[in-house]
C-alpha beads as a LAMMPS data file, in Angstrom:
LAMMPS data file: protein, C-alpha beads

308 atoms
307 bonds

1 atom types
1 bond types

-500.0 500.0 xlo xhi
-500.0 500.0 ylo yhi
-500.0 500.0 zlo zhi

Masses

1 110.0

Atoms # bond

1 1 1 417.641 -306.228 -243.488
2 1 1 418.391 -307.705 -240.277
3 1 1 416.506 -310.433 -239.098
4 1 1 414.946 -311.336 -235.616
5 1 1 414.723 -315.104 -235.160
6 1 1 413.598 -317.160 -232.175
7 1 1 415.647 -320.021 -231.012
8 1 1 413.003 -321.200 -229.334
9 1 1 412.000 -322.649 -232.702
10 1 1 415.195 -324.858 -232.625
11 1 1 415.181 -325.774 -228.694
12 1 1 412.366 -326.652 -228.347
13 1 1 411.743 -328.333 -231.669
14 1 1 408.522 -326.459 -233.191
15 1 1 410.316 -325.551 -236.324
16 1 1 413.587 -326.824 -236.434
17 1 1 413.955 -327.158 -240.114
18 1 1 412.415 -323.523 -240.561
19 1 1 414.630 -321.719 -238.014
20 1 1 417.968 -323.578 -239.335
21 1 1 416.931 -322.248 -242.751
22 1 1 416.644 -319.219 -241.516
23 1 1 419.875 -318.895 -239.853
24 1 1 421.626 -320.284 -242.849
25 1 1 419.680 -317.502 -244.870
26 1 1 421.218 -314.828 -242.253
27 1 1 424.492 -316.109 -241.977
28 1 1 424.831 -316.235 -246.143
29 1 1 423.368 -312.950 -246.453
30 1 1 423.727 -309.637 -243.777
31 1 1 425.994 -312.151 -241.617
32 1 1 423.863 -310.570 -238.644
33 1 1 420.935 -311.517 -237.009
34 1 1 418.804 -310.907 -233.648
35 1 1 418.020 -313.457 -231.632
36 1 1 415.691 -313.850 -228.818
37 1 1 414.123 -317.290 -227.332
38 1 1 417.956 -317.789 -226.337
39 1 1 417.174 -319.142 -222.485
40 1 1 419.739 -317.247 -220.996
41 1 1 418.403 -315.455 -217.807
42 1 1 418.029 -311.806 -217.925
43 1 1 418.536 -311.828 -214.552
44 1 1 421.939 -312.590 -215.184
45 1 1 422.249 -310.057 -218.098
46 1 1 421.759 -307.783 -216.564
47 1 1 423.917 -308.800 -213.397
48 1 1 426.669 -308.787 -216.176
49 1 1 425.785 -304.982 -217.083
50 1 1 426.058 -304.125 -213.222
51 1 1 428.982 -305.537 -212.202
52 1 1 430.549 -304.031 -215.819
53 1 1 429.254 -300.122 -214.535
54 1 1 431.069 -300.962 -211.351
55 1 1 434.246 -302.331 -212.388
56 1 1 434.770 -299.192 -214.835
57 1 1 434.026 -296.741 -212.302
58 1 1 436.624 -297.893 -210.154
59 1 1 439.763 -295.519 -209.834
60 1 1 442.543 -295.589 -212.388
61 1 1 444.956 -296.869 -210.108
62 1 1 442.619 -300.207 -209.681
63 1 1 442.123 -300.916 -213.178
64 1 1 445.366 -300.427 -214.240
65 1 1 446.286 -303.419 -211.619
66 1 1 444.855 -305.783 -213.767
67 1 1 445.664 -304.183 -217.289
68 1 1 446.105 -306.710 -220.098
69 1 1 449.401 -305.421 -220.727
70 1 1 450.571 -307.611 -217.655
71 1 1 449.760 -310.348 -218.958
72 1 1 450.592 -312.097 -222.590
73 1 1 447.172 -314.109 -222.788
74 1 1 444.939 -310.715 -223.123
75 1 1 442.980 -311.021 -219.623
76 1 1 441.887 -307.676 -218.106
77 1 1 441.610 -304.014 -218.233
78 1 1 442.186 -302.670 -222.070
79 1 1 442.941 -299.017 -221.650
80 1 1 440.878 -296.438 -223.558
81 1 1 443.193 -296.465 -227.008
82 1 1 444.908 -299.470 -226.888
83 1 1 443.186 -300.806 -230.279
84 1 1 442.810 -300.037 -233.532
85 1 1 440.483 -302.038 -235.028
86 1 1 440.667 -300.297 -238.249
87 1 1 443.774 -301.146 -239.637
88 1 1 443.367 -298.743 -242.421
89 1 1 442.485 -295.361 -240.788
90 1 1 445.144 -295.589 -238.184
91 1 1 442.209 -294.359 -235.748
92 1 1 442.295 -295.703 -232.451
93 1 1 439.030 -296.635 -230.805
94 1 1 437.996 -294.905 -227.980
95 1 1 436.258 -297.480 -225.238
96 1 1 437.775 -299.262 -222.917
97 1 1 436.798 -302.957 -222.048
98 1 1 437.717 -305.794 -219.510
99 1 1 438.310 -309.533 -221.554
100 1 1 437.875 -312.889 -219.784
101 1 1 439.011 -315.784 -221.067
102 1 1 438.633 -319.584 -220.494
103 1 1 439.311 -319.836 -216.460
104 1 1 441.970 -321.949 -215.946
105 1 1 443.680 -322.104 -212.262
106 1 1 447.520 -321.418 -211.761
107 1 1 448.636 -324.949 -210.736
108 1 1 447.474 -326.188 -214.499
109 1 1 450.626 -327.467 -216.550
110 1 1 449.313 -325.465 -219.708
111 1 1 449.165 -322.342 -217.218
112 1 1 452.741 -323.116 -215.445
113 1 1 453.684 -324.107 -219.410
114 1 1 453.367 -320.507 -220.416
115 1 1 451.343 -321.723 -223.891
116 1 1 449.459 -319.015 -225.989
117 1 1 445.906 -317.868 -224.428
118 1 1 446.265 -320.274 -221.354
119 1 1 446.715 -317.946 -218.778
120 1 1 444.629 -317.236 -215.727
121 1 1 442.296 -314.532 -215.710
122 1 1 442.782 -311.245 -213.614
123 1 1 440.259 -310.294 -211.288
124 1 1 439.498 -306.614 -209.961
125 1 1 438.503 -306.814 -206.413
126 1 1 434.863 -306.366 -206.758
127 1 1 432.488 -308.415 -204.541
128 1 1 430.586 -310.971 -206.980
129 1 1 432.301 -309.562 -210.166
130 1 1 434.159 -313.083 -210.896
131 1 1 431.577 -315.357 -210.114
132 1 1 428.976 -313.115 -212.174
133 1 1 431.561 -312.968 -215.470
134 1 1 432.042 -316.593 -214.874
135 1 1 428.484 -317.769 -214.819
136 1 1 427.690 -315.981 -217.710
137 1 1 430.789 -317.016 -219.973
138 1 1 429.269 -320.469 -219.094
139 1 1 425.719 -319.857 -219.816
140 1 1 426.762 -317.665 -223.450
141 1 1 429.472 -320.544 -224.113
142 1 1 426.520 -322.851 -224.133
143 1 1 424.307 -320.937 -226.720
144 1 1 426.827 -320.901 -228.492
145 1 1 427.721 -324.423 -228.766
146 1 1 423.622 -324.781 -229.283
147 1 1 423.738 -322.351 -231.907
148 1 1 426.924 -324.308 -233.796
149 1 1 424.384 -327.514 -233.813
150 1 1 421.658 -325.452 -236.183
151 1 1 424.810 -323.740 -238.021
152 1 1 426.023 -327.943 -238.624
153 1 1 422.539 -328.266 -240.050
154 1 1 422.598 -326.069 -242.219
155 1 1 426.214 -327.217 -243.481
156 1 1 424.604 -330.357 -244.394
157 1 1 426.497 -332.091 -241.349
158 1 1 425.673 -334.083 -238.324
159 1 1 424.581 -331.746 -235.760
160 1 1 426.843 -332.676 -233.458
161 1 1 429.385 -331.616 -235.886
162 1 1 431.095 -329.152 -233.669
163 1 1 430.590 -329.814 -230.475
164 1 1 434.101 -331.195 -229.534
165 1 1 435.590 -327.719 -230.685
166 1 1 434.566 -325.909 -228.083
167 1 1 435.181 -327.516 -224.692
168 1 1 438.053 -325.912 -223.562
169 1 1 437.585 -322.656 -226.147
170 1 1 439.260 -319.766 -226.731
171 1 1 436.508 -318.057 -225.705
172 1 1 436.468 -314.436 -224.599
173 1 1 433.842 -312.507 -222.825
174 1 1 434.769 -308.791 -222.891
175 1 1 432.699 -306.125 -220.735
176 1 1 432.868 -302.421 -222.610
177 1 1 432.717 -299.024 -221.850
178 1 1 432.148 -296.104 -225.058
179 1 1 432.424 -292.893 -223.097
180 1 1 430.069 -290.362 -225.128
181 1 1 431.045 -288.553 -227.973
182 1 1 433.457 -285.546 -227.870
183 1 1 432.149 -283.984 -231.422
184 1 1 436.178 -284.632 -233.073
185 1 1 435.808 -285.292 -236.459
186 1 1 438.424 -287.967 -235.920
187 1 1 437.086 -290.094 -233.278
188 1 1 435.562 -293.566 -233.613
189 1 1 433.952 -295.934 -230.858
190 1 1 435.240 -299.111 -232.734
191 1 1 436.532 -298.457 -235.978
192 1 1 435.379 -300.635 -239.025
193 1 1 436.617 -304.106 -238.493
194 1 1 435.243 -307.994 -238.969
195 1 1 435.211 -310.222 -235.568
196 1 1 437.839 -312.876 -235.729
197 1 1 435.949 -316.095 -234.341
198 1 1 432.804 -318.264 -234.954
199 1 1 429.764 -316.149 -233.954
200 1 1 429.970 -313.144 -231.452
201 1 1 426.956 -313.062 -228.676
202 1 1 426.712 -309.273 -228.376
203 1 1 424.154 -307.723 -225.526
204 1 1 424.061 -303.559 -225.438
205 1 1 422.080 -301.485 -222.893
206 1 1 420.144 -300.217 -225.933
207 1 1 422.344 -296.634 -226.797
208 1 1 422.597 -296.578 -230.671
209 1 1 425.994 -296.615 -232.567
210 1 1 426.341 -300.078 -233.706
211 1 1 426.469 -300.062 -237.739
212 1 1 426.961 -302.662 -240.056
213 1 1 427.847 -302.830 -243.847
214 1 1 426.383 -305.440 -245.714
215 1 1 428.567 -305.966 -248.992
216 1 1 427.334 -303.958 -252.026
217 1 1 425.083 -301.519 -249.301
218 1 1 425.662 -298.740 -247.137
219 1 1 426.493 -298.692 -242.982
220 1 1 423.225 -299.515 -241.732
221 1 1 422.193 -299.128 -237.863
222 1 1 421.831 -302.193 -235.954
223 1 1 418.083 -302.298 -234.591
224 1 1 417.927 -302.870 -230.697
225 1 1 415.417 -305.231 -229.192
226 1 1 415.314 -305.649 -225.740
227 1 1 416.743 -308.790 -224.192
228 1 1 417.397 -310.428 -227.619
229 1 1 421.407 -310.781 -228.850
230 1 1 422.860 -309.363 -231.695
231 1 1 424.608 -312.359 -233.538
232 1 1 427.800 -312.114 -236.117
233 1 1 429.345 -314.301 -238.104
234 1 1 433.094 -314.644 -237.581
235 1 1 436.412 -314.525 -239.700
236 1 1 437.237 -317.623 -238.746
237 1 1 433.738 -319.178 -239.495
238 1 1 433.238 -317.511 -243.001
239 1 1 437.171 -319.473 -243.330
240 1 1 435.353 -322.549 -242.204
241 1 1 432.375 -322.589 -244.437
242 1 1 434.937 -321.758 -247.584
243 1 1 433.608 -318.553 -248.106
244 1 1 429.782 -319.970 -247.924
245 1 1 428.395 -317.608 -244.742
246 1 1 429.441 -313.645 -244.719
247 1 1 431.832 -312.282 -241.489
248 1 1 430.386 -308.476 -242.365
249 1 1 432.207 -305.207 -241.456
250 1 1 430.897 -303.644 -238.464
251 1 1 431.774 -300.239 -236.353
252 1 1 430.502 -298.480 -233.570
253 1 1 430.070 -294.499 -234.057
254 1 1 430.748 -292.257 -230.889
255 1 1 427.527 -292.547 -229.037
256 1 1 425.643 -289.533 -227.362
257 1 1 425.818 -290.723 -224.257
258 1 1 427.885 -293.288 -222.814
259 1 1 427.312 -296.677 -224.004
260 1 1 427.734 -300.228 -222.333
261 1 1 427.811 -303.725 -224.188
262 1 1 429.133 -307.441 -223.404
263 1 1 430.141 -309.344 -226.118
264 1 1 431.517 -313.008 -226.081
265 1 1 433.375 -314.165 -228.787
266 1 1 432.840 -317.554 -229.666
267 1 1 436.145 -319.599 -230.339
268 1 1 436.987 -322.699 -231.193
269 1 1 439.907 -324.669 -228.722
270 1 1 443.714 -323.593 -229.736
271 1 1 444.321 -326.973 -231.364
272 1 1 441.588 -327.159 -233.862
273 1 1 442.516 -327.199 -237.402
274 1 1 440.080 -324.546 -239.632
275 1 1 439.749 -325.988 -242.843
276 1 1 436.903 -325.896 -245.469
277 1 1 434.281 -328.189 -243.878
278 1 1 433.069 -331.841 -246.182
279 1 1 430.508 -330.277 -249.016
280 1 1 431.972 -326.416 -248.989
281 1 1 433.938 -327.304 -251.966
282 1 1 437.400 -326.445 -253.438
283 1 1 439.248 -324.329 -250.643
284 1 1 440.228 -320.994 -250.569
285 1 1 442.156 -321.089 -247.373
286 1 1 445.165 -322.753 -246.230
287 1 1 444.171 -325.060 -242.761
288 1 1 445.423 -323.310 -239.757
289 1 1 445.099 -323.867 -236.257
290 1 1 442.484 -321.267 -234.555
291 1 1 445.280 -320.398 -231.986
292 1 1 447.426 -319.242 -234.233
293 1 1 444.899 -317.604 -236.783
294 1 1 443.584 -315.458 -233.459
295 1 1 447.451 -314.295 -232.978
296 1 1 447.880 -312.973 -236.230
297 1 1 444.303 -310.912 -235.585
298 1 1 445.067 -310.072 -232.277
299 1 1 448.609 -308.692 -233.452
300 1 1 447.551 -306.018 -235.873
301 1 1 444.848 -304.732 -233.652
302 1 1 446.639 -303.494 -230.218
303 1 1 448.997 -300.464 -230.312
304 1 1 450.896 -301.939 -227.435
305 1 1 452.923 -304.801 -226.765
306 1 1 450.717 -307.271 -224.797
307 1 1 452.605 -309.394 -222.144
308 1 1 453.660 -309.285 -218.582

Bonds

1 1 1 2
2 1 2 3
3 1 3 4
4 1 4 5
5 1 5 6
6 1 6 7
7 1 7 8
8 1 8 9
9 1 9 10
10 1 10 11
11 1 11 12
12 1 12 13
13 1 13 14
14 1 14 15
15 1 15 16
16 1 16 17
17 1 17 18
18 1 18 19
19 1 19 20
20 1 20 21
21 1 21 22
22 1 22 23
23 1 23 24
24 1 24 25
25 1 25 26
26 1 26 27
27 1 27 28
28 1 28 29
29 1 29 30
30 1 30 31
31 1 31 32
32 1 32 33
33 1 33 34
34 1 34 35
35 1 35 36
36 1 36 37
37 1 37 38
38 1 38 39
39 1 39 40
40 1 40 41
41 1 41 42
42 1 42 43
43 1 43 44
44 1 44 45
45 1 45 46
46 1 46 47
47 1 47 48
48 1 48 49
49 1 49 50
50 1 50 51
51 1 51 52
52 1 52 53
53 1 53 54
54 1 54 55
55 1 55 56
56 1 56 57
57 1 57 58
58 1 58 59
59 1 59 60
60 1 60 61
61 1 61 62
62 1 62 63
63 1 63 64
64 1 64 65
65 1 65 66
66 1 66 67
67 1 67 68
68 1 68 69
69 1 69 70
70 1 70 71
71 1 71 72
72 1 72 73
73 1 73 74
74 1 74 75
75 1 75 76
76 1 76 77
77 1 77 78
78 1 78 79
79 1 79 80
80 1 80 81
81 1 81 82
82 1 82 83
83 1 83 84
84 1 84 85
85 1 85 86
86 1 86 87
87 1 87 88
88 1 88 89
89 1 89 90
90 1 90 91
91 1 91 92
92 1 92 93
93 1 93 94
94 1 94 95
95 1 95 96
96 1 96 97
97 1 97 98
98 1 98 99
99 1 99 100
100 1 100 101
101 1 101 102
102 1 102 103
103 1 103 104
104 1 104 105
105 1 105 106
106 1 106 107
107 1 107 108
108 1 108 109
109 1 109 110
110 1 110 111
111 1 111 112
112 1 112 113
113 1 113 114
114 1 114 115
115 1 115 116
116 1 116 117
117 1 117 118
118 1 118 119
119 1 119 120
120 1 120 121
121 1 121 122
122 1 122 123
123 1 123 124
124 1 124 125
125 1 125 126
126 1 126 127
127 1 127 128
128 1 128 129
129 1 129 130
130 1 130 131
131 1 131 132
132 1 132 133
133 1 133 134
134 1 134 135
135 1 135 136
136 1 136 137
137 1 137 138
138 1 138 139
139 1 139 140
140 1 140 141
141 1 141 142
142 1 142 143
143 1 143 144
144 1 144 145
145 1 145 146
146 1 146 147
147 1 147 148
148 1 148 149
149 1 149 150
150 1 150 151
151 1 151 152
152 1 152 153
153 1 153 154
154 1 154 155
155 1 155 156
156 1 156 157
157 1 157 158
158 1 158 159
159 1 159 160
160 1 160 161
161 1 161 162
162 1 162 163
163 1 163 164
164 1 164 165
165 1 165 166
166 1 166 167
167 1 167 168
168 1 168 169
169 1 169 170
170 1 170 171
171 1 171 172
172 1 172 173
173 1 173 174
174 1 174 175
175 1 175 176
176 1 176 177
177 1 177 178
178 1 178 179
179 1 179 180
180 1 180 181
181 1 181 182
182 1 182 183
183 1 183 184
184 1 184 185
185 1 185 186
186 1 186 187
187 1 187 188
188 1 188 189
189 1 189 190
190 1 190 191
191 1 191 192
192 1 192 193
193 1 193 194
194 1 194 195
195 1 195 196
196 1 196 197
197 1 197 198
198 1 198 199
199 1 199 200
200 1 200 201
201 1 201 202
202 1 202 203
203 1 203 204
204 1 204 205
205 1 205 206
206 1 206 207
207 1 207 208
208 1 208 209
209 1 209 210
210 1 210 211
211 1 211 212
212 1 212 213
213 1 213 214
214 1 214 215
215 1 215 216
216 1 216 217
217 1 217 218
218 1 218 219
219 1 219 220
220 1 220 221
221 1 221 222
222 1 222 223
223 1 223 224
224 1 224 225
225 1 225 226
226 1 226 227
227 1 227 228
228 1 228 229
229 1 229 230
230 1 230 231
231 1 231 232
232 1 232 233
233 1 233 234
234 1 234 235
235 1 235 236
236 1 236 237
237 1 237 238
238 1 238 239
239 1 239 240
240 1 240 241
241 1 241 242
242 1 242 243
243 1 243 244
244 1 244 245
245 1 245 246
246 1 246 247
247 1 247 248
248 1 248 249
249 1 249 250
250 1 250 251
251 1 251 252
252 1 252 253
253 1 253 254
254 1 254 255
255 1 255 256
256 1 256 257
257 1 257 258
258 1 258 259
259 1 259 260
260 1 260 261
261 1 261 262
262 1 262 263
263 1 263 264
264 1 264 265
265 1 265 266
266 1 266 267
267 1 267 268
268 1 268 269
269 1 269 270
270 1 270 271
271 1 271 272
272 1 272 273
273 1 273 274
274 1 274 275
275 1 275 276
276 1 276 277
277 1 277 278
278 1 278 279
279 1 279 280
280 1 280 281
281 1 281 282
282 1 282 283
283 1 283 284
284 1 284 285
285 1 285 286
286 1 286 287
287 1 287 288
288 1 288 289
289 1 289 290
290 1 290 291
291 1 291 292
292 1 292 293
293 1 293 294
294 1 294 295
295 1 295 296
296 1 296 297
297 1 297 298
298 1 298 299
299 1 299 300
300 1 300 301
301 1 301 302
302 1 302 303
303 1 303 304
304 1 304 305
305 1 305 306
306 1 306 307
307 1 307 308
């Protein structure tokens, strides 16, 4: 149901035409798909993983100094709780995660401007943890972008389509923790939700509990294959495409033993207009900037006010 594919077919040009095809088959249909070939060094991965087990078994105290609730461009420590991503079961999801966004320093006049999602990032004091989360935002950013050049393909648009919507993205890299499951009959890992972006670049140290729900079928596990991403296509994609690829409910069940994963959301900059793209038809969807179409997301899914 889910399909492996291997990007080395598009980056390196064997089968271009075939693996575009078969994304666009993916991303009309289950809205999932692995991918392996990707290029990005596992070395790195699973740096990423390490400095995510240290970070969350620091002390309360130290997490809580860089919560996101200081801060109103949600950067840092999200408390186990916090969100609801079900916005019908009033369940709230128990993990806990760390979000980076694009790293910006303090002196820059967007920073010192206060605008939405151009904050600076917090950083726990954890020798290597920044640079580490920083490499790899890079390195995931960039398949990403790659990726958006087979999705503009696909579209029936020049390949190079998208590229100038993601240089200074809104971007976030979150690091998460699912402690294991208590045996409530009320509690959820992540409840039932869609992601809000373009594509989400999701690694997990293997622990089962991902589930997805293709429409007109059942939750179905999410197979786990070493080293390879699990791909998604966003809300804010499926807008894009007029309805033409799938952004398919997803949840993660209370694992059996504690679970790790690193996920980067794929964004588009805050300025950029998401409107039906040239070919996708009559649109369903007013335009709106991908700033503000993150707020309104963002808004309903945290049971505390965000902000410093």
């Amino acid at each position: 149901m889910i399909p492996v594919l291997d990007f080395t077919r598009f980056s390196q040009g064997t089968d271009r035409a075939g693996f575009v095809a078969d994304l666009g088959a993916a991303a009309r249909g289950p809205g999932f798909f692995l991918l392996k070939g990707h290029g990005v060094d596992p070395d790195l991965q699973a740096e990423v993983f390490a400095q995510a087990e240290r970070f969350f078994a620091l002390p309360l105290e130290a997490k809580e100094a860089v919560s996101i609730l200081k801060t109103p461009h949600y950067r840092g420590w999200a408390h186990d709780g916090l969100e609801s991503l079900d916005e019908t079961s009033g369940l709230r999801d128990r993990k806990e995660s760390f979000n980076i966004g694009f790293d910006l320093p303090g002196d820059d006049p967007r920073v010192i401007a206060g605008e939405p999602f151009r904050g600076v990032n917090q950083w726990p004091d954890l020798p290597g943890f920044r640079d580490t989360m920083l490499t790899y935002y890079d390195a995931a950013l960039d398949l990403g972008v790659r990726l958006s050049q087979a999705i503009a393909l696909d579209l029936g648009l020049p390949e190079d389509h998208f590229d100038c919507a993601f240089h200074e993205p809104l971007a976030a890299l979150r690091v998460l923790h699912y402690p294991a499951a208590t045996g409530a009959a009320d509690e959820i890992g992540a409840g039932a939700h869609s992601d809000y972006g373009v594509v989400t670049l999701l690694m997990t140290d293997g622990e089962p509990g991902l589930q997805v729900r293709p429409r007109g079928g059942d939750w179905t596990d999410v197979p786990h294959v070493p080293g390879a991403y699990v791909v998604n296509i966003g809300d804010c994609l499926m807008r894009w495409t007029n309805d033409i690829y799938v952004s398919t409910p997803h949840r993660v069940l209370p694992p059996r033993r504690e679970r790790r994963s690193v996920a980067m959301f794929v964004e588009a900059n805050p300025d950029v207009v998401v409107e039906a793209l040239p070919g996708t038809g009559t649109p369903k969807y007013a335009p709106i900037r991908a700033a503000d179409y993150l707020q309104s997301r963002l808004d309903a899914t945290y049971n505390e006010t965000v902000g410093g």
